[in-house]
C-alpha positions as CSV (number, residue, x, y, z in Angstrom):
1,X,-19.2,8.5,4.0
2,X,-19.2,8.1,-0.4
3,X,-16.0,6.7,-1.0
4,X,-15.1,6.6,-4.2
5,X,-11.9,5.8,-6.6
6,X,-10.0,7.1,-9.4
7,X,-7.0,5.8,-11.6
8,X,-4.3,8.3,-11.8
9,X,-3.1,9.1,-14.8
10,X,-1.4,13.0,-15.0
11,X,-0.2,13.3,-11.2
12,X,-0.2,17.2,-10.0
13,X,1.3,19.2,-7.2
14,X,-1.7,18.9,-5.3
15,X,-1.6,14.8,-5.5
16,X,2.4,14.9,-4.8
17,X,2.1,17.4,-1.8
18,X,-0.7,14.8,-0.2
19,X,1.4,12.0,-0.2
20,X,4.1,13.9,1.1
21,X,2.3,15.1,3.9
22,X,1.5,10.8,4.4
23,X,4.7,9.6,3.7
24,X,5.8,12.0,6.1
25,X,3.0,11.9,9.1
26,X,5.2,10.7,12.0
27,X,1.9,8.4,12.8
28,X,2.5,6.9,9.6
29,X,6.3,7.2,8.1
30,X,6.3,3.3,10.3
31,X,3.7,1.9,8.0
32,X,3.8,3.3,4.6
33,X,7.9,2.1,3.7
34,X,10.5,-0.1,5.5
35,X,12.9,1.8,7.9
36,X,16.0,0.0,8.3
37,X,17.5,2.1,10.2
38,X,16.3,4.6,13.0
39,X,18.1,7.3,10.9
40,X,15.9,5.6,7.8
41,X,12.9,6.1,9.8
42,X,13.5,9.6,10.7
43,X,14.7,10.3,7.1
44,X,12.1,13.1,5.2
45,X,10.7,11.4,2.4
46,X,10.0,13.6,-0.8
47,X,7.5,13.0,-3.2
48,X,7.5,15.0,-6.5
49,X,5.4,15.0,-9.6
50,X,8.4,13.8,-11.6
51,X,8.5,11.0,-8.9
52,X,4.6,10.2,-9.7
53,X,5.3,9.9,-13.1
54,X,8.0,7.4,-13.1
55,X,6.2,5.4,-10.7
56,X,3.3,5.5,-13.3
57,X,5.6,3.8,-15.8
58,X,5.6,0.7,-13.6
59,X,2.4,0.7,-11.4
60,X,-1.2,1.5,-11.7
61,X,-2.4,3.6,-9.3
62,X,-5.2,4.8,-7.9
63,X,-6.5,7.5,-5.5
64,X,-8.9,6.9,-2.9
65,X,-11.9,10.2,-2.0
66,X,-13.8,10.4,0.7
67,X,-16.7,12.6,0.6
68,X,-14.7,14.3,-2.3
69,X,-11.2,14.7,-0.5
70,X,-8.5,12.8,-1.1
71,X,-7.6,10.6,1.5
72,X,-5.3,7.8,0.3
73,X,-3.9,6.1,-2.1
74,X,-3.2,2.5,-3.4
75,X,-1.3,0.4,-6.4
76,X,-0.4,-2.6,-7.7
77,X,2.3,-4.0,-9.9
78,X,2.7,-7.2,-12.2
79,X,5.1,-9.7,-11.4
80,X,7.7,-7.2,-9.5
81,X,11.2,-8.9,-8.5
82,X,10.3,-8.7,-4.6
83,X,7.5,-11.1,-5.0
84,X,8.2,-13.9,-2.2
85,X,6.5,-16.5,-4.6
86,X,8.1,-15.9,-7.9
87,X,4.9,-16.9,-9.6
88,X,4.2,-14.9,-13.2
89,X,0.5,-13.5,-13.5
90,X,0.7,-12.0,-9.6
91,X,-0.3,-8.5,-8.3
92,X,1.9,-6.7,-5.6
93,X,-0.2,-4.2,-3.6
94,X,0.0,-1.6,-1.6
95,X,-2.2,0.5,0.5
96,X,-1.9,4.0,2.3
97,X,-5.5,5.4,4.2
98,X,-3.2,9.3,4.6
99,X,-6.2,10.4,6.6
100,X,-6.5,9.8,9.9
101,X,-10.4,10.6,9.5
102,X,-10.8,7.6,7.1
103,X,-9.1,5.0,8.8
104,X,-11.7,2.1,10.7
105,X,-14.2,3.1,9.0
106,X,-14.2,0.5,6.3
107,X,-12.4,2.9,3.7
108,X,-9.9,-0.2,3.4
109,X,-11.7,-2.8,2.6
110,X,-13.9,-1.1,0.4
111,X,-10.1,-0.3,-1.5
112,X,-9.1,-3.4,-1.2
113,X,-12.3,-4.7,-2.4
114,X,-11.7,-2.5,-5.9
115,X,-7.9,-3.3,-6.3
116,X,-8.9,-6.7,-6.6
117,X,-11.8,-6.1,-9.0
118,X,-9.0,-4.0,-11.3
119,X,-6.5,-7.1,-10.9
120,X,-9.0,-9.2,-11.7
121,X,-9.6,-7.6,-14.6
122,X,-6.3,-7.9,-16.0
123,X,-6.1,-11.3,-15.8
124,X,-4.3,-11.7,-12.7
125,X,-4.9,-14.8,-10.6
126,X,-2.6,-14.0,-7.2
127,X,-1.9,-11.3,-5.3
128,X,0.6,-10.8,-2.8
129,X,1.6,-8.4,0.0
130,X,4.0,-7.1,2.3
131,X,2.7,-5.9,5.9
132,X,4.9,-5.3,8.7
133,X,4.1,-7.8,11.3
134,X,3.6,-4.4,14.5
135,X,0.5,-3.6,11.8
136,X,-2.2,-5.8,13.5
137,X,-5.0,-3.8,11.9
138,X,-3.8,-4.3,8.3
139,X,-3.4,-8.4,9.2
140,X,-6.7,-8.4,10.8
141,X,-8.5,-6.4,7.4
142,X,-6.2,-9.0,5.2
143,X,-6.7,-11.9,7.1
144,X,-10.9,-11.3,6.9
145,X,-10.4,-10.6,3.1
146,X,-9.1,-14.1,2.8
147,X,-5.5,-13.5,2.5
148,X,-3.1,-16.2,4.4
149,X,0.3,-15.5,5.4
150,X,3.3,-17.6,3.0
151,X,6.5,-16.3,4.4
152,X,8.3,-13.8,6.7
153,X,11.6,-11.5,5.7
154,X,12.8,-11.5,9.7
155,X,14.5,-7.8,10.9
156,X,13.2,-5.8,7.9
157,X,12.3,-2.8,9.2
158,X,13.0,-0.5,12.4
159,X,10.4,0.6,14.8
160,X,10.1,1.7,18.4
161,X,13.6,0.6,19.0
162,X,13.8,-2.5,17.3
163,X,13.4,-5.1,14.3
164,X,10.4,-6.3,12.8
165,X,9.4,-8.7,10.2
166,X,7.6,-8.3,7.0
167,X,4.7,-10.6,6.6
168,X,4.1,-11.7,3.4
169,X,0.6,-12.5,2.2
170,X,-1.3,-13.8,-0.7
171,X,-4.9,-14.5,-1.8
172,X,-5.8,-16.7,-5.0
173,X,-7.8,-15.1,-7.2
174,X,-11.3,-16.3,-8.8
């Protein structure tokens, strides 16, 4: 599989109706955005170009191909207020593989591998993340990519009939 990457810059209807489809894969909805509700959960999430376009305003984001199709997407932010560790020069990430055909087969980490090269690049010398503690793949791909847990936000977000926490992680930059 050639996985490759590219920044987004001028988001279309084609990008938009993707992560729709994601943020909106009953398989997913769980993973990609906290639920605290079960109504939350079961809430349709709408992504529109307009949407993509503010969020460009405040992240950089990138979109992850496999074989030439689009199969995820991932972003980071500078020094956002829900950083757990309040410390300036830090990344907040985040990380959607949207198709099911990508996932385990090292698509992540080679992502993961590139976000930190761009962070990098900017300066940066932290990132941190949120992963909700039910996601033991994610934790196990973090955990081997050096990142060590700093904190927990306790009842954050609903799944299969109850609470779970968000795991906050972070991994010192070189």
């Amino acid at each position: 599989m050639n996985i490759t990457f590219t920044k987004l810059t001028t988001p279309t209807l084609e990008i938009a109706t993707s992560l729709n489809k994601w943020e909106n894969d009953p398989l997913l909805v769980a993973f990609v955005r906290p639920n605290p509700t079960k109504e939350a959960l079961e809430t349709r999430a709408i992504v529109t170009v307009e949407m993509l376009k503010e969020r460009l305003e405040h992240n950089q984001v990138f979109l992850i191909y496999a074989d030439g199709q689009l199969v995820g997407e991932m972003n980071f932010q500078i020094d956002p207020q829900h950083l757990l560790n309040k410390e300036s020069k830090s990344a907040w990430i985040g990380i959607n593989i949207g198709e099911a055909f990508a996932r385990g087969k090292g698509v992540g980490t080679q992502a993961m591998q590139y976000l930190e090269k761009k962070i990098q690049m900017q300066g940066l010398k932290r990132i941190e993340l949120g992963v909700f503690e039910f996601n033991v793949n994610a934790i196990k791909l973090y955990k081997k990519m050096g990142y060590r847990e700093i904190g927990r936000i306790e009842g954050f977000t609903y799944w299969q009939g109850k609470m779970w926490a968000d795991i906050r992680m972070e991994k010192r930059l070189k």
